[in-house]
C-alpha positions as CSV (number, residue, x, y, z in Angstrom):
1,X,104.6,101.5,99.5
2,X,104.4,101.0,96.0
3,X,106.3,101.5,92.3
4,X,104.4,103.4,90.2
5,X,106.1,102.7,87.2
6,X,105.7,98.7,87.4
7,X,103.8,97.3,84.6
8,X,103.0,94.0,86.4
9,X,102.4,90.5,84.6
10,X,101.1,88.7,87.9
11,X,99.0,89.7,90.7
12,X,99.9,87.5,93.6
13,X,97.7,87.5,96.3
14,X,98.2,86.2,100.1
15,X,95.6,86.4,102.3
16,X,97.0,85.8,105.9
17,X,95.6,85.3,109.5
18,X,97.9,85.1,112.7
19,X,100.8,84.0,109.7
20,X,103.8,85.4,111.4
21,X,106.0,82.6,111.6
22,X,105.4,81.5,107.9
23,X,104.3,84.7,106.0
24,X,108.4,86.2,105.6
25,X,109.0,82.5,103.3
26,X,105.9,82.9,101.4
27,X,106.9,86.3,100.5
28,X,110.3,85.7,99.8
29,X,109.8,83.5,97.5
30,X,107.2,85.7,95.6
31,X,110.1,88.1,95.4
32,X,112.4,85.1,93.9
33,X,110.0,84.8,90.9
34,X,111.9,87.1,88.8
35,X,108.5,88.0,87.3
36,X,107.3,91.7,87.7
37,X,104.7,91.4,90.4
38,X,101.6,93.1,92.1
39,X,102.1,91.8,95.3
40,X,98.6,92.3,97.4
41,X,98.8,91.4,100.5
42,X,95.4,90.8,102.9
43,X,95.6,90.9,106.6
44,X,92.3,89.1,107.4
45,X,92.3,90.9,111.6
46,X,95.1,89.3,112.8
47,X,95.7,89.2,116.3
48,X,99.6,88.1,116.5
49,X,101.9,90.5,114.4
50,X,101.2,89.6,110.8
51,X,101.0,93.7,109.7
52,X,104.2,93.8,111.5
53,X,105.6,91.2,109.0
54,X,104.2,92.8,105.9
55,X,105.6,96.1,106.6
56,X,109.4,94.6,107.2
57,X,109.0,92.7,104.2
58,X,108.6,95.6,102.0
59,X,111.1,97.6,103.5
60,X,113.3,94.5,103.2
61,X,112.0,93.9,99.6
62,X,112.4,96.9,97.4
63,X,112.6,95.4,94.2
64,X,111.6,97.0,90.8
65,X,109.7,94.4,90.3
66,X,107.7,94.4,93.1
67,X,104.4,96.3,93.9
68,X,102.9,96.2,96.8
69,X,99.2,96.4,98.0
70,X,98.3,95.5,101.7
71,X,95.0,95.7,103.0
72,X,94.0,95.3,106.5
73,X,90.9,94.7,107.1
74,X,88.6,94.8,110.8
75,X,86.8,91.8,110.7
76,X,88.0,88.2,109.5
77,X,85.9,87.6,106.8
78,X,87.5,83.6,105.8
79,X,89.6,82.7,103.2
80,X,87.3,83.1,99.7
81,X,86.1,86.2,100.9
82,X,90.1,87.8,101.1
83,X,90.9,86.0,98.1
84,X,88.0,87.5,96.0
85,X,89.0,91.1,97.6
86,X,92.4,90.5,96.1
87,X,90.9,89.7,92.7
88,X,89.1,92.8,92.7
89,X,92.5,94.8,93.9
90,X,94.6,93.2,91.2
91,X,95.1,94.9,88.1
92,X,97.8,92.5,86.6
93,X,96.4,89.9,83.3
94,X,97.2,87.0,85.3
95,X,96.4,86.2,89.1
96,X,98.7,83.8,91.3
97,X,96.9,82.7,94.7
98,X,99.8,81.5,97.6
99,X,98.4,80.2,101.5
100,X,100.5,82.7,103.7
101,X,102.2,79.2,105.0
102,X,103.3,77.9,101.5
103,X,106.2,78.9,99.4
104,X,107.2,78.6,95.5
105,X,110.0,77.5,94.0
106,X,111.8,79.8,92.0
107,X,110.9,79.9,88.4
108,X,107.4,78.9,88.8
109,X,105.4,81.5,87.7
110,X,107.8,82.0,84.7
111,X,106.9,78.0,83.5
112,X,103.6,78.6,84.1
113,X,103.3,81.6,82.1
114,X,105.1,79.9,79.0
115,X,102.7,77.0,79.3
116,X,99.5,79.3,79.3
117,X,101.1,81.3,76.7
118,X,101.9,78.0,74.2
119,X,98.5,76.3,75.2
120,X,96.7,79.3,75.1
121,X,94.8,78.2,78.5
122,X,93.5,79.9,81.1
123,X,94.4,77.8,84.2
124,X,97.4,76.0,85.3
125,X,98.8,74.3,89.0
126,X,101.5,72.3,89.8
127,X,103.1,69.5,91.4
128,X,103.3,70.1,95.0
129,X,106.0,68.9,97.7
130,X,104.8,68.4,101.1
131,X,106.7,70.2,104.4
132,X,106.1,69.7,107.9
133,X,104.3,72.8,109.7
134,X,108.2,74.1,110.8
135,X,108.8,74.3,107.0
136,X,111.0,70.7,106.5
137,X,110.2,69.3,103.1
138,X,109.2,65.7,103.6
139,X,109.9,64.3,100.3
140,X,106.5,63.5,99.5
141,X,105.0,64.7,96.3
142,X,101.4,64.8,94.9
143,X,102.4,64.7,91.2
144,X,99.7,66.8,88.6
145,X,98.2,65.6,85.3
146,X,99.3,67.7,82.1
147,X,95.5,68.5,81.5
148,X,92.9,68.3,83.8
149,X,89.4,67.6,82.6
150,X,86.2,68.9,84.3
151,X,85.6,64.6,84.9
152,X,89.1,64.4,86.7
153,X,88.2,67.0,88.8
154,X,84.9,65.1,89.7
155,X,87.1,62.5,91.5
156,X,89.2,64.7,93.4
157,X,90.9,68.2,93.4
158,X,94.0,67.6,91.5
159,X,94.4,72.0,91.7
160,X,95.8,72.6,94.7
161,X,94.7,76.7,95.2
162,X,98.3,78.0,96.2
163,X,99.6,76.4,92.4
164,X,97.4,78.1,90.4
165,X,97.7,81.0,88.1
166,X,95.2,82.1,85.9
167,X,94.1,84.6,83.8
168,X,92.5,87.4,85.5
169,X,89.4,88.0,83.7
170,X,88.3,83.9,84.3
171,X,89.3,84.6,88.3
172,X,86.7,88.0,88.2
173,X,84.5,85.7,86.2
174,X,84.2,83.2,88.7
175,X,85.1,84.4,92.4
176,X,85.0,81.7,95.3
177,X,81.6,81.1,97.8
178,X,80.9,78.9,100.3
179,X,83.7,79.3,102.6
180,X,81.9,76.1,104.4
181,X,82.9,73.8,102.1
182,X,85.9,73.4,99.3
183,X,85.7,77.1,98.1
184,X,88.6,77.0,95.7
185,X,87.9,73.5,94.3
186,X,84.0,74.6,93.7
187,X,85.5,77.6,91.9
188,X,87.7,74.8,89.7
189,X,84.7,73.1,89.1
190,X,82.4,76.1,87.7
191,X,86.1,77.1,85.8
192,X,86.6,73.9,84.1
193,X,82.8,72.9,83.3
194,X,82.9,76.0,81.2
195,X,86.6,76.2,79.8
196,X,87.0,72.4,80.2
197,X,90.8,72.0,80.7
198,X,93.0,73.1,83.0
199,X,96.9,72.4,82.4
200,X,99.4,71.3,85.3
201,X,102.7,71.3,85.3
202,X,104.4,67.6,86.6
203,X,107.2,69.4,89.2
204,X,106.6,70.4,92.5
205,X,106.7,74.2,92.4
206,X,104.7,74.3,95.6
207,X,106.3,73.3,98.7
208,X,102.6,73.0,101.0
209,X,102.6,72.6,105.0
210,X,101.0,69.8,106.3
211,X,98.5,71.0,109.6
212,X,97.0,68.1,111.4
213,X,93.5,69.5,112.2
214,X,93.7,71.3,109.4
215,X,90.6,71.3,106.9
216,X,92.0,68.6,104.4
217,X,93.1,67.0,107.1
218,X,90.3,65.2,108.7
219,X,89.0,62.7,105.6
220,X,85.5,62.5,106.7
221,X,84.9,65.9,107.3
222,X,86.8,66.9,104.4
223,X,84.5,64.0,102.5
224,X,81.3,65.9,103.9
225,X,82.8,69.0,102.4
226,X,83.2,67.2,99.4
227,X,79.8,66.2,98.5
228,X,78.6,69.5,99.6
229,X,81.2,70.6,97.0
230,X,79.7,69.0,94.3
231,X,76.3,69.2,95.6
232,X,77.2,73.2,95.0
233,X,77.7,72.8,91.1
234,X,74.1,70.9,90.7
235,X,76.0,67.0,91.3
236,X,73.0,64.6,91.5
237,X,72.9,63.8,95.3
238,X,74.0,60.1,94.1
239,X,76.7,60.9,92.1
240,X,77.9,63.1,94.3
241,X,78.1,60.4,97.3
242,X,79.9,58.1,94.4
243,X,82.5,60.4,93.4
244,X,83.2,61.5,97.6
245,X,83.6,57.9,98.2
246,X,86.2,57.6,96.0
247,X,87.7,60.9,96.8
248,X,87.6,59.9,100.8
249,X,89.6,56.5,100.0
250,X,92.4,58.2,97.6
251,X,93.0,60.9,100.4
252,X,93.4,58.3,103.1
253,X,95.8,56.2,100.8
254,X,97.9,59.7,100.4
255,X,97.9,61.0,104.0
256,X,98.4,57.7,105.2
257,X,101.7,57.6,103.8
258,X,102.3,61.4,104.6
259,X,101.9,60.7,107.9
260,X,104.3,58.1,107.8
261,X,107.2,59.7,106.2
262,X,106.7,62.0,109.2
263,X,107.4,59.6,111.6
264,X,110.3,58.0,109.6
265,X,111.8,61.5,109.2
């Protein structure tokens, strides 16, 4: 189901695995952008009833706005590998990733486009809010620098993947690998040692679900990942240990307190 005569300004693209509880939010608030849209949607061999959700959403969702693009494919192939699928699909100047269990605020992509548009930049994230995995917001916020240098990003992955828009031809440039480790933030990395800056936008326009178990969730795993990260864009091996260490105390600081406000709440 599509609109043929939609010229969109943003490809968003959601790949989603077994996402049937959190999927409808995610696109619902795609649809709230007030922002013509490409919506491509990639069911990575679901075994609950995700392609059930997709197709009631766009019978629900007939904007004029709105076109849609679902591919299902027969094998899960992990996250980078949908994600670079949908960068090939889109056909939109800019590209908008979202996690199928986090949602936007409305009016994001419309800021983010203005910024890109005055800065004349080619990335830009956001603020993000944190929610418990049954979708409460929690209060917490990880706040975003105004301009991200390839050294911030060093420390720690201030670009949280479901903020980001950028402009299509950097996304085909540079699509994500090694699915093992940090796949997103290594694409950052290999973005911003070329371009240099990314630019953020200090209000949480991402409202992000909070997994325990989940891959950022674990610090010393996630620290392992981290150096490999690094390791990935030619890091020397003791640099990269330096900068992980650093990276491994900051994210214990942050989901200390995380934790915490879940247990007050």
């Amino acid at each position: 189901m599509s609109h043929q005569n939609i010229h969109p300004i943003v490809s968003v693209i959601i790949p989603a695995y077994n996402s049937e509880k959190t999927l409808e939010e995610a696109i619902a608030s795609v649809v709230l952008q007030d922002v013509a849209v490409e919506l491509i949607l990639i069911d990575n061999a679901s075994t609950d009833h995700t392609a059930d959700v997709m197709l009631y959403c766009q019978c629900k969702w007939k904007s004029p706005q709105i076109s849609w693009k679902v591919i299902h494919c027969t094998k899960n192939f992990g996250a980078a590998a949908a994600r670079n699928l949908g960068v090939e699909e889109a056909t939109a100047p800019y590209i908008a990733f979202l996690d199928s269990d986090d949602w936007w605020a409305e009016g994001k992509l419309k800021q983010q486009l203005k910024l890109l548009h005055e800065t004349r930049g080619i990335i830009c994230s956001t603020a993000r809010e944190f929610a418990t995995p049954e979708g409460k917001l929690t209060g917490h916020i990880v706040p975003v620098k105004q301009v991200i240098t390839y050294r911030d990003l060093l420390h720690d992955n201030a670009i949280n993947c479901s903020s980001v828009l950028i402009t299509a031809d950097v996304a085909k440039e540079f699509p994500m690998k090694y699915d093992a480790y940090h796949e997103d933030y290594i694409t950052w990395l290999r973005i911003l040692k070329k371009y240099k800056v990314a630019y953020g936008i200090n209000e949480p326009l991402l409202k992000y679900r909070y997994w325990t178990g989940s891959k950022s969730s674990n610090k010393w795993k996630s620290m392992k990942k981290h150096y490999c990260s690094l390791r990935c864009v030619g890091i020397h091996p003791l640099k990269a240990l330096w900068y992980s260490g650093f990276y491994v105390m900051k994210g214990i600081h942050k989901y200390w307190r995380i934790r915490r406000r879940y247990h007050d709440s």
